[in-house]
Backbone bond lengths (Angstrom), bond angles and torsions (degrees), N, CA, C in turn:
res aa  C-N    CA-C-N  psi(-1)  N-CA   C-N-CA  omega(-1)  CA-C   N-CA-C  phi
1 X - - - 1.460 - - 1.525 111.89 -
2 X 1.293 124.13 -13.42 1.432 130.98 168.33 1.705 104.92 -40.91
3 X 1.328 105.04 156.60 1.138 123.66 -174.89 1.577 123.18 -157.16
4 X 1.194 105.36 -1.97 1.395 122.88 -178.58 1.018 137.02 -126.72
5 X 1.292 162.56 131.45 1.462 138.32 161.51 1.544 146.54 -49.82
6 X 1.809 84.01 -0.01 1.508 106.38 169.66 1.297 135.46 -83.55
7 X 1.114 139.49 66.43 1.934 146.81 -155.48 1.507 102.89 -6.20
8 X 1.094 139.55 116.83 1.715 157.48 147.10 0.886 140.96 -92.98
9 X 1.124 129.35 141.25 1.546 130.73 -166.30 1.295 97.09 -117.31
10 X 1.536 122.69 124.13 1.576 125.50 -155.21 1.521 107.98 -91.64
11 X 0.999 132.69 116.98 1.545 139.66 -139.45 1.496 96.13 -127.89
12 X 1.604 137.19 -11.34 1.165 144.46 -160.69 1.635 96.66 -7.17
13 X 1.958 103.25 147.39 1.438 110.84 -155.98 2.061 87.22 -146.67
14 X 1.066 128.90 137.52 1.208 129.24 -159.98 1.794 101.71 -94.38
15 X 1.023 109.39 -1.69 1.218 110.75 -137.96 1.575 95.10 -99.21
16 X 1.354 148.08 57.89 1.415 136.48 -156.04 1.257 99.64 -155.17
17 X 1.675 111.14 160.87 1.371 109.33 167.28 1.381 107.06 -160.11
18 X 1.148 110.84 -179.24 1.906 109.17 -167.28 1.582 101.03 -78.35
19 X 1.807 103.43 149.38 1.555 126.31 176.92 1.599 91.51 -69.00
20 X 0.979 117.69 121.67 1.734 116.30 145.65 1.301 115.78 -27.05
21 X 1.448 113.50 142.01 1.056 111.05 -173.31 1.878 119.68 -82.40
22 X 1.245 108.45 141.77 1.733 107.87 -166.12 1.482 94.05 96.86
23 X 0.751 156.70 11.81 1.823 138.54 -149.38 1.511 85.40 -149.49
24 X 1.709 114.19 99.74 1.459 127.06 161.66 1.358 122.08 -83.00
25 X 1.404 128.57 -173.33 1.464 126.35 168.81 1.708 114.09 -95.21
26 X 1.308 96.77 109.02 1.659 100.07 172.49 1.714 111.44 -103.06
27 X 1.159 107.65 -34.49 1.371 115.03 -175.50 1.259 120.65 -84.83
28 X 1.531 133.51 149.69 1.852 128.17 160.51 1.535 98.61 -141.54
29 X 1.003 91.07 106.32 1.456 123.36 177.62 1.563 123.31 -75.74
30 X 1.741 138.46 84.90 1.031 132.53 147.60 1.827 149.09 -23.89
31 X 0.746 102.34 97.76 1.733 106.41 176.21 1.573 125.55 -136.02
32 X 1.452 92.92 149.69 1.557 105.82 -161.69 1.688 79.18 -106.47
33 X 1.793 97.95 159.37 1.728 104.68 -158.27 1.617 87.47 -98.36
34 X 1.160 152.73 -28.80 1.345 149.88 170.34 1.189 106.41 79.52
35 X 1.419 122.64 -1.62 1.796 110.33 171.31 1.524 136.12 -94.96
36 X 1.197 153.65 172.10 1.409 136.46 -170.21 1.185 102.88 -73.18
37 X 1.387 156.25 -9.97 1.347 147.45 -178.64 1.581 105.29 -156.60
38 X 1.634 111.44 150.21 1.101 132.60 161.60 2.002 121.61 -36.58
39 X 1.532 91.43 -56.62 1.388 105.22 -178.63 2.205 102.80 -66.14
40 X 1.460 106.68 -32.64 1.629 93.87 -179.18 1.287 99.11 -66.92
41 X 1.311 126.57 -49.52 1.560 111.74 -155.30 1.949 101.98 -72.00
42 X 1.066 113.04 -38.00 1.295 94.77 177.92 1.710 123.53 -55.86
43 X 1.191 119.92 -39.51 1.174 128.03 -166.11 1.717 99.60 -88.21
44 X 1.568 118.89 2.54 1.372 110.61 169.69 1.964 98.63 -106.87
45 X 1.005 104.72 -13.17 1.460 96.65 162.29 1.167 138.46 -113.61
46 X 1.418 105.92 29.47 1.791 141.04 159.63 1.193 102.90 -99.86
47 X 1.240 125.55 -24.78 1.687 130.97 -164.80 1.453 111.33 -77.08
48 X 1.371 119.44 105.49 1.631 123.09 -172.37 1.476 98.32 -63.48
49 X 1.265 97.02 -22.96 2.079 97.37 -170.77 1.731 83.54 -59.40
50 X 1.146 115.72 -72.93 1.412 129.07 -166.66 1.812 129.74 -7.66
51 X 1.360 83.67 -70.99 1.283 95.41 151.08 1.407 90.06 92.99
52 X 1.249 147.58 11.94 1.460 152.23 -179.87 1.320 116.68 -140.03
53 X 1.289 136.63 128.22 0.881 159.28 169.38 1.436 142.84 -110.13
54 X 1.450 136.11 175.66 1.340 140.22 166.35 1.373 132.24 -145.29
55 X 1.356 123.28 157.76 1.808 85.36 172.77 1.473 101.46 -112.09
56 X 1.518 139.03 35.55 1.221 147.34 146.71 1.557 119.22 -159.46
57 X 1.339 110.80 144.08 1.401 114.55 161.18 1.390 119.85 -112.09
58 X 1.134 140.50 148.97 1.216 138.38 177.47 1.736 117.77 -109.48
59 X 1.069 126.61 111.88 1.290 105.30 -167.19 1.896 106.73 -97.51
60 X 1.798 113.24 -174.55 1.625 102.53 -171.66 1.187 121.73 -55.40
61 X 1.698 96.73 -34.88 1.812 105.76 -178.20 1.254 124.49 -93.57
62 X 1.675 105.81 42.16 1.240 119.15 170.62 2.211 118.20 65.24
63 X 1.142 95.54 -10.05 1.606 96.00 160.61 1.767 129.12 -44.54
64 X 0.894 114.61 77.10 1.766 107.68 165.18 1.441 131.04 -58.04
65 X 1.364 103.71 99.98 1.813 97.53 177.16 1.807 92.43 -104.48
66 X 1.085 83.13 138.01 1.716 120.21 164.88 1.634 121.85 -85.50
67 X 1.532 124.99 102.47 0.981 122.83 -166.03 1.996 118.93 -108.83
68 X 1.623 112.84 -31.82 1.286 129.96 158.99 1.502 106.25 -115.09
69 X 1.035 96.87 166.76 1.804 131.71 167.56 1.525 97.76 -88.92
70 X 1.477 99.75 134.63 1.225 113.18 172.56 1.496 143.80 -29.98
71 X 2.067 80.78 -60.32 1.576 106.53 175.26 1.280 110.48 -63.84
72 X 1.131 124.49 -7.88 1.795 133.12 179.13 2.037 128.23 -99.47
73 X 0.982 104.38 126.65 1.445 115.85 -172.52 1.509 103.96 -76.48
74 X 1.081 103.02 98.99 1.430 126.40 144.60 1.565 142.99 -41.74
75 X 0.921 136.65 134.77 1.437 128.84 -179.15 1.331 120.00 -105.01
76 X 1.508 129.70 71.60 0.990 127.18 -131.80 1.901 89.30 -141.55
77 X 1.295 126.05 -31.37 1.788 138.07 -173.82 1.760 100.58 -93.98
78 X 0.919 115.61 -60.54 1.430 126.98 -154.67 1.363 106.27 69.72
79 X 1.624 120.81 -125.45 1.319 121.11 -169.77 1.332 90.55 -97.19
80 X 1.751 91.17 142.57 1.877 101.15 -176.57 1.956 74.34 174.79
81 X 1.574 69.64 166.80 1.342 98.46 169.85 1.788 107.37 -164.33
82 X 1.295 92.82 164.98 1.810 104.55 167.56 1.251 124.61 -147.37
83 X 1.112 142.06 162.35 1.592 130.07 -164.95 1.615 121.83 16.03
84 X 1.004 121.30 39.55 1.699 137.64 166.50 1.408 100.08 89.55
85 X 1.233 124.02 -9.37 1.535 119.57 164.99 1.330 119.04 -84.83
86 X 1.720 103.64 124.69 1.839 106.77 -177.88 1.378 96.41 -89.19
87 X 1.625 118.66 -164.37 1.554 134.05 153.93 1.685 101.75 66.91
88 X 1.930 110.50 34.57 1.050 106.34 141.79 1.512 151.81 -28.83
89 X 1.118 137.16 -50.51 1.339 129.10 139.55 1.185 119.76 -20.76
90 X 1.590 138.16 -39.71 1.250 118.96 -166.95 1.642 98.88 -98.42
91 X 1.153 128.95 2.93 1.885 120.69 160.62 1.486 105.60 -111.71
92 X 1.543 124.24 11.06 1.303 108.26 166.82 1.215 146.12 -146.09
93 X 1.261 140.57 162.62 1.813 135.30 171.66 1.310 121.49 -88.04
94 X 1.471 102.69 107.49 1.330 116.10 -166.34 1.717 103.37 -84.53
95 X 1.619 132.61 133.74 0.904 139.68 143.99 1.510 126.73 -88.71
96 X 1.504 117.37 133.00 1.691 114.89 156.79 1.542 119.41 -101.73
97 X 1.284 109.56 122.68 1.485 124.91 152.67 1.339 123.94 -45.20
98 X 1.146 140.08 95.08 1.814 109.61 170.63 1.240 111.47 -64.27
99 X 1.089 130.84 145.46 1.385 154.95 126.49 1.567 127.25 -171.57
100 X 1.599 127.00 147.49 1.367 126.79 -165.21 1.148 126.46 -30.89
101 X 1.317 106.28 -43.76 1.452 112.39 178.10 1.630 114.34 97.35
102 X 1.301 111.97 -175.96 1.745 119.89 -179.71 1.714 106.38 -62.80
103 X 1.259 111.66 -28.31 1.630 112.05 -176.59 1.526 124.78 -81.10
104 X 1.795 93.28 -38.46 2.056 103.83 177.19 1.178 95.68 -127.93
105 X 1.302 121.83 78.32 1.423 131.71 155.67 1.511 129.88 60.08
106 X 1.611 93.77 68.11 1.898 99.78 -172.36 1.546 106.04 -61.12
107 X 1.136 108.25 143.61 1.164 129.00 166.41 1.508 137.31 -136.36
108 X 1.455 133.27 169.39 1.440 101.49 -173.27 1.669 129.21 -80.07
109 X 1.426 121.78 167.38 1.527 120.38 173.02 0.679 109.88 -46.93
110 X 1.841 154.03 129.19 1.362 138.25 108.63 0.986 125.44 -13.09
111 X 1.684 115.00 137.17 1.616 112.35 -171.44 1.335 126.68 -68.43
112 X 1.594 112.42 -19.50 1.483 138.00 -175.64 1.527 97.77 -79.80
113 X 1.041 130.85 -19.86 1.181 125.26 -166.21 1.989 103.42 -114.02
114 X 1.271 109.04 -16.66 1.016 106.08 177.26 1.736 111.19 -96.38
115 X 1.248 113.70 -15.61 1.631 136.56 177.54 1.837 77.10 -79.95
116 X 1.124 154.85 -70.23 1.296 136.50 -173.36 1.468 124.55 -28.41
117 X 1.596 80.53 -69.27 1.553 98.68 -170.97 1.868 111.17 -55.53
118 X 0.930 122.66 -50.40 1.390 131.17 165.82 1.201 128.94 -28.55
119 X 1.553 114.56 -46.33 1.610 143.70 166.76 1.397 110.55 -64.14
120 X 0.961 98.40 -30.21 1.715 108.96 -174.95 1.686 118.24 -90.72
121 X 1.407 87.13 -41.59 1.562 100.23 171.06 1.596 112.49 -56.06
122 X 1.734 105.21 -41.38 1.400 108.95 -160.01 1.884 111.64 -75.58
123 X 1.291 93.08 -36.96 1.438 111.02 164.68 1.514 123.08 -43.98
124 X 1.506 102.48 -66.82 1.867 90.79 173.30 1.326 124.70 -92.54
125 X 1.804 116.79 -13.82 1.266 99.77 128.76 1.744 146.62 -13.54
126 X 1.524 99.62 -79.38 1.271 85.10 166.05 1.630 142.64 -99.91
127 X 1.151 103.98 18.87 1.712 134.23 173.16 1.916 92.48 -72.93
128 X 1.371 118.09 -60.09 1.627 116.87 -164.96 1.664 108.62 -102.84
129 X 1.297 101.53 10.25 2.042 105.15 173.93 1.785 91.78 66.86
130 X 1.618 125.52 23.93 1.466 78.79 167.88 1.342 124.20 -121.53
131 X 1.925 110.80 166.60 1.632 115.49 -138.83 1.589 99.29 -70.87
132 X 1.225 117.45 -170.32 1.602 134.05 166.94 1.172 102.64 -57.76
133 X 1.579 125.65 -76.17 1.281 126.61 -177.40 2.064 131.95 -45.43
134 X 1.191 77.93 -5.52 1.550 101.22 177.08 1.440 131.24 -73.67
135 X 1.707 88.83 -33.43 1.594 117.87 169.62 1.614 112.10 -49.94
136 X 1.024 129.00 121.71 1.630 111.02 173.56 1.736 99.07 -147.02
137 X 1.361 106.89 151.25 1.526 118.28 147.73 1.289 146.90 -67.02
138 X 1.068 143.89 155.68 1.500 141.53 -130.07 1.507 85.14 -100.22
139 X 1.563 127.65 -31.48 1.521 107.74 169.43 1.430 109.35 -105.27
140 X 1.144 125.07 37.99 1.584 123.92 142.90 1.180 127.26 -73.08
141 X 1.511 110.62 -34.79 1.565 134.58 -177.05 0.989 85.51 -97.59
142 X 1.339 171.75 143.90 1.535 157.77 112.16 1.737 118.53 141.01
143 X 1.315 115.96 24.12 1.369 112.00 -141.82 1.516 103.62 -64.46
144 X 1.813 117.48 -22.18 1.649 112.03 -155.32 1.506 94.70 -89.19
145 X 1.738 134.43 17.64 1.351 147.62 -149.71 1.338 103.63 -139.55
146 X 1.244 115.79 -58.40 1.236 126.77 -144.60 1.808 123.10 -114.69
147 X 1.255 124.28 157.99 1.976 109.68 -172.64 1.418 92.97 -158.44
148 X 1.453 116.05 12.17 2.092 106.99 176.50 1.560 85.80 -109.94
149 X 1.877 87.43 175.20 1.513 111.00 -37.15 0.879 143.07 -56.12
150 X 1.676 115.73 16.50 1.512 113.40 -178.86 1.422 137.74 83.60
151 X 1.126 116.88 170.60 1.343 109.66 -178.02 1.701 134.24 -78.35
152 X 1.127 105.66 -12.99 1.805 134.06 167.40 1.271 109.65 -68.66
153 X 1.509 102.21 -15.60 1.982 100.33 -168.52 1.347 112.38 -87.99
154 X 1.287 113.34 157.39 2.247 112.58 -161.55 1.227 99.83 -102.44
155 X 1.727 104.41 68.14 1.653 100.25 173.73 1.407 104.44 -72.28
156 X 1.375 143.20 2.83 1.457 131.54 -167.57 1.659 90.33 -98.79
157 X 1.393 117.15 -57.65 1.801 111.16 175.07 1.360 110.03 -40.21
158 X 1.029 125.74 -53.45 1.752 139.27 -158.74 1.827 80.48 -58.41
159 X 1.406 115.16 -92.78 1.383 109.52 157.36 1.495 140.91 35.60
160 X 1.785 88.50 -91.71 1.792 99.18 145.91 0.686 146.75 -2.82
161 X 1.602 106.34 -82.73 1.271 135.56 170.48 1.761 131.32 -64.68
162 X 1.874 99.32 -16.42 1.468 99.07 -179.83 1.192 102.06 97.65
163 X 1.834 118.29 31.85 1.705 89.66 -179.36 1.775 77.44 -135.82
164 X 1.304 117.45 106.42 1.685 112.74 169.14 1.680 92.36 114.34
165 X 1.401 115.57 176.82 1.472 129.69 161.91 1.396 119.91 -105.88
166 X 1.402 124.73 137.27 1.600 124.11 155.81 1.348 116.04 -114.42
167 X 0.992 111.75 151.64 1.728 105.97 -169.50 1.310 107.34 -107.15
168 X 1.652 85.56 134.37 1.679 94.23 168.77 1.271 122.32 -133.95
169 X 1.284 98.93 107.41 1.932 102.96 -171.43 1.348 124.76 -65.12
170 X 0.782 106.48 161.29 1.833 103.66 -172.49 2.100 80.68 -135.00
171 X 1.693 96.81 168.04 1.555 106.83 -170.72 1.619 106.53 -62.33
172 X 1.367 126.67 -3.74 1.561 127.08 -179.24 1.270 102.59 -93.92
173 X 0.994 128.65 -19.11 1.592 126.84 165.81 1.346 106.10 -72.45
174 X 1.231 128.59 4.04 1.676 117.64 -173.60 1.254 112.94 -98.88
175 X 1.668 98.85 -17.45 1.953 113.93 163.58 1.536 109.66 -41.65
176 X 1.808 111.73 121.27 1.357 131.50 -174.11 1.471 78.08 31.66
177 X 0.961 135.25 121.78 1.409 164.24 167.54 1.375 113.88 -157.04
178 X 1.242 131.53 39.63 1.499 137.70 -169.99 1.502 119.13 -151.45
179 X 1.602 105.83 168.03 1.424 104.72 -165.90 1.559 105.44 -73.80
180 X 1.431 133.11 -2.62 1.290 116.91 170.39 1.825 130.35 -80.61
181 X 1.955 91.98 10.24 1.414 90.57 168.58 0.973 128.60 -53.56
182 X 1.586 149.71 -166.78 1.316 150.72 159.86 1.275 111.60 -112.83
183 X 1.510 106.74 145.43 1.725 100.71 -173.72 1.509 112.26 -60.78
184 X 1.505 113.11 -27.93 1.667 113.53 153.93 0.959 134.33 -15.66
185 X 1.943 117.43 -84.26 1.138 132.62 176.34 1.678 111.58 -64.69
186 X 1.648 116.32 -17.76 1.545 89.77 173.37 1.648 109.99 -81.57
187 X 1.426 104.07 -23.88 1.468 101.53 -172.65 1.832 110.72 -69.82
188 X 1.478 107.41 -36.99 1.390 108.18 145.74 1.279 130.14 -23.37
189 X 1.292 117.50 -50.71 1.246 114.32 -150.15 1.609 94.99 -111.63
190 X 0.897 132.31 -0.17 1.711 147.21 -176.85 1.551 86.39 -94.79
191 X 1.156 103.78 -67.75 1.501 95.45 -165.96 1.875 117.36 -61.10
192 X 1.104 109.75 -42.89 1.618 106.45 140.41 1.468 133.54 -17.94
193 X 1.014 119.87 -50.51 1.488 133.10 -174.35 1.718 103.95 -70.99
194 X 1.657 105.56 -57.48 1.421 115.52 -160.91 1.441 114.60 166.24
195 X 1.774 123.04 -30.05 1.397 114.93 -168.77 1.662 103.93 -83.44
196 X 1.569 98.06 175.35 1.023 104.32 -170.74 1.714 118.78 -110.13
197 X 1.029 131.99 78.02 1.334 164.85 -115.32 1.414 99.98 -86.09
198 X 1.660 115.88 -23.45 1.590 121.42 165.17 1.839 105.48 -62.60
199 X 1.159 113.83 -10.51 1.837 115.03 -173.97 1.025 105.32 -69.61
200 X 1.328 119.72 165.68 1.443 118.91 130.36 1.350 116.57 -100.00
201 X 1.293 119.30 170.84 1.326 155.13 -151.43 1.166 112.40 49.90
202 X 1.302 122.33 33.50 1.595 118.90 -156.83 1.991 95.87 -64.36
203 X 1.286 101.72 -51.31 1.345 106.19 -166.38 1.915 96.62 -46.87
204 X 1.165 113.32 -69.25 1.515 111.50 177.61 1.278 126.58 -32.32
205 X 1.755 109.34 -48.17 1.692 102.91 173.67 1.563 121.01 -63.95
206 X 1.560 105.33 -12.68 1.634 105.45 -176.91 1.729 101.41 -81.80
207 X 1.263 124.34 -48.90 1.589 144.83 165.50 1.822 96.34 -33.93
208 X 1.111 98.35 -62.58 1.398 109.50 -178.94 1.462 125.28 -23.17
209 X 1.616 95.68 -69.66 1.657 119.71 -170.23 1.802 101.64 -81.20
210 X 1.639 114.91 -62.97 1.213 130.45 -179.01 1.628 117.15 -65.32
211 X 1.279 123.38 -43.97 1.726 117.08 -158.26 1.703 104.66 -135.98
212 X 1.516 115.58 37.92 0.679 122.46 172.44 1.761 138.55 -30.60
213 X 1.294 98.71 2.80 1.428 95.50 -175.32 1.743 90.86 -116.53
214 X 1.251 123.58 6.60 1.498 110.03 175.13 1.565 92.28 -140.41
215 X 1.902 100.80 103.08 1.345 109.11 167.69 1.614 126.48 -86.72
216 X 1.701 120.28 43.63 1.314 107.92 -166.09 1.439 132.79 -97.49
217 X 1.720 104.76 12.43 0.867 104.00 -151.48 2.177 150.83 20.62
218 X 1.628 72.18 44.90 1.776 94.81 -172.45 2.001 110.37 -123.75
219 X 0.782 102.31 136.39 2.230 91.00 178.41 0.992 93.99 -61.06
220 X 1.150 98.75 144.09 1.579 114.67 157.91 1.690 121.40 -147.80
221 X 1.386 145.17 119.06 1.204 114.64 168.49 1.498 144.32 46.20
222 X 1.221 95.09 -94.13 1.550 93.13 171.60 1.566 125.20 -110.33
223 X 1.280 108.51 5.19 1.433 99.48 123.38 1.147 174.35 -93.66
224 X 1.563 106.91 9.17 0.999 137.44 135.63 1.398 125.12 -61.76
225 X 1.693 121.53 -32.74 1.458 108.32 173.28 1.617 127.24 -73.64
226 X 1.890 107.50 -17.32 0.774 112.01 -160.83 1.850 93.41 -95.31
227 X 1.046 145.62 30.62 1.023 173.59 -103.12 0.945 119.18 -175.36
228 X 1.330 104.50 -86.51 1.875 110.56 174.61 1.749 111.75 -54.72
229 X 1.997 93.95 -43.61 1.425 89.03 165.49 1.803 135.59 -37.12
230 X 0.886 105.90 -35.55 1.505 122.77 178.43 1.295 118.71 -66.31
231 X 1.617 89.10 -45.31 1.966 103.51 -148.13 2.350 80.52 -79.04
232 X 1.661 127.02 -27.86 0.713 140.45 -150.73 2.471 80.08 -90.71
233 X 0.789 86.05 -60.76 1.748 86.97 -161.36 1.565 98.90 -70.83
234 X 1.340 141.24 -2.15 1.173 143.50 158.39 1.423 117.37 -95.33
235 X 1.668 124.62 -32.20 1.479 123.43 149.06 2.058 78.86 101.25
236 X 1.267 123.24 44.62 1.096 120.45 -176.64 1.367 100.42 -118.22
C-alpha cells in the first residue's frame, strides 16, 4: 500500500473514493488529529462508521501511517473551499498531525515529528508539482469550522524548507498597512490571497497560520503587512 518514498506503516482506511475525472492534486492540506491519543484518531479514521478520512497521519515520534492511495479522494476537508473553488478533497492530499488539539490540551509539535512531516510534505510535493503556496491548513479552507493546526504549528520551519509561505515584508508592504483600513478592503484583500471572505473568522484563520502571536481576529498593522506580504510574494 506504500506510495511514497517515505517509510509507512500501512494503516489501510475504508473511507475513500475516486477523484473525478480531469480533477488532479493541486492542494496538501494540513491537519491536527484533535483527539486524546494517537491510537483514537487512527482507529476513527479506519472507522467506516466515521466517515472521515486521510491519506496519512503523522504521529509525535515521527511514525507515518499511510491510510489512502493518492489517486484516491479522501475525506479528510469536508466543506471548505480556497480561491473560489469548493470540494477540496477532490484536488487534494490530506495529512493528519497527531496531537490533542484546542479541546484535549494542544500543545506544541515535536521537532521529530515536525522533521517528519516536512519529508513528507516534500515528497508529494514533488511527486504532484505542487507549489509552496499550495500548502494550506485545515482552517484556511474551513475557517468558520476549523483552528488546526493552529497557532503552535512551525509554519515558519515548514517555510524553510519550501513547503508553504512565510511572510516577509519589506517597507512597501507598509502601504495602508494600518488600523484605518476598512474591514472591506481587508476582507478584499483576504479574499485576494485565497480565503473565503463569506466565513467567519476569516480574519483569525489568517492570524492563525501567519501572525500567530496576535489572535484577535481584528486588523491591525502587521497584520495587514504580513498580508500584503503574501498577496506581494504570490503576485496575487
Amino acid at each position: 500500500m506504500m506510495r511514497t518514498g517515505i517509510g509507512c506503516i500501512d494503516r489501510p482506511s475504508p473511507n475513500h473514493g475516486p477523484r473525478p475525472d480531469g480533477v488532479g492534486v493541486e492542494l496538501l492540506i494540513l491537519h491536527y488529529t484533535g483527539m486524546p491519543t494517537a491510537e483514537s484518531a487512527l482507529s476513527r479514521l479506519c472507522d467506516p462508521a466515521a466517515q472521515v478520512s486521510a491519506h496519512y497521519t503523522v504521529d509525535e515520534d515521527g511514525a507515518v501511517h499511510a491510510h489512502v492511495p493518492e489517486d484516491r479522494r479522501a475525506w479528510h476537508a469536508g466543506l471548505s473551499s480556497w480561491r473560489g473553488r469548493a470540494d477540496v478533497n477532490s484536488r487534494s492530499i490530506g495529512i493528519e498531525i497527531v496531537n490533542p488539539g484546542h479541546e484535549f490540551g494542544y500543545r506544541p509539535f515535536p521537532a521529530v515529528q515536525m522533521a517528519a512531516v516536512a519529508d513528507l510534505c516534500l515528497d508529494i510535493m514533488g511527486r504532484h508539482g505542487i507549489a509552496p503556496a499550495d500548502v494550506l491548513g485545515h482552517s484556511d479552507i474551513a475557517p468558520a469550522r476549523k483552528e488546526d493546526p493552529g497557532e503552535l504549528f512551525d509554519w515558519p520551519g515548514l517555510a524553510a524548507r519550501g513547503i508553504g509561505l512565510w511572510p516577509e515584508p519589506t517597507p512597501a508592504d507598509d502601504l495602508a498597512s494600518d488600523s484605518a483600513d476598512s474591514a472591506e478592503d481587508v476582507m478584499a484583500l483576504l479574499g485576494r490571497y485565497g480565503y473565503d471572505t463569506a466565513e467567519s473568522r476569516v480574519l483569525l484563520s489568517f492570524q492563525r497560520h501567519f501572525h500567530p502571536e496576535r489572535l484577535t481576529g481584528e486588523p491591525d498593522p502587521e497584520t495587514l503587512r504580513r498580508l500584503r506580504a503574501l498577496l506581494r510574494m504570490t503576485g496575487r
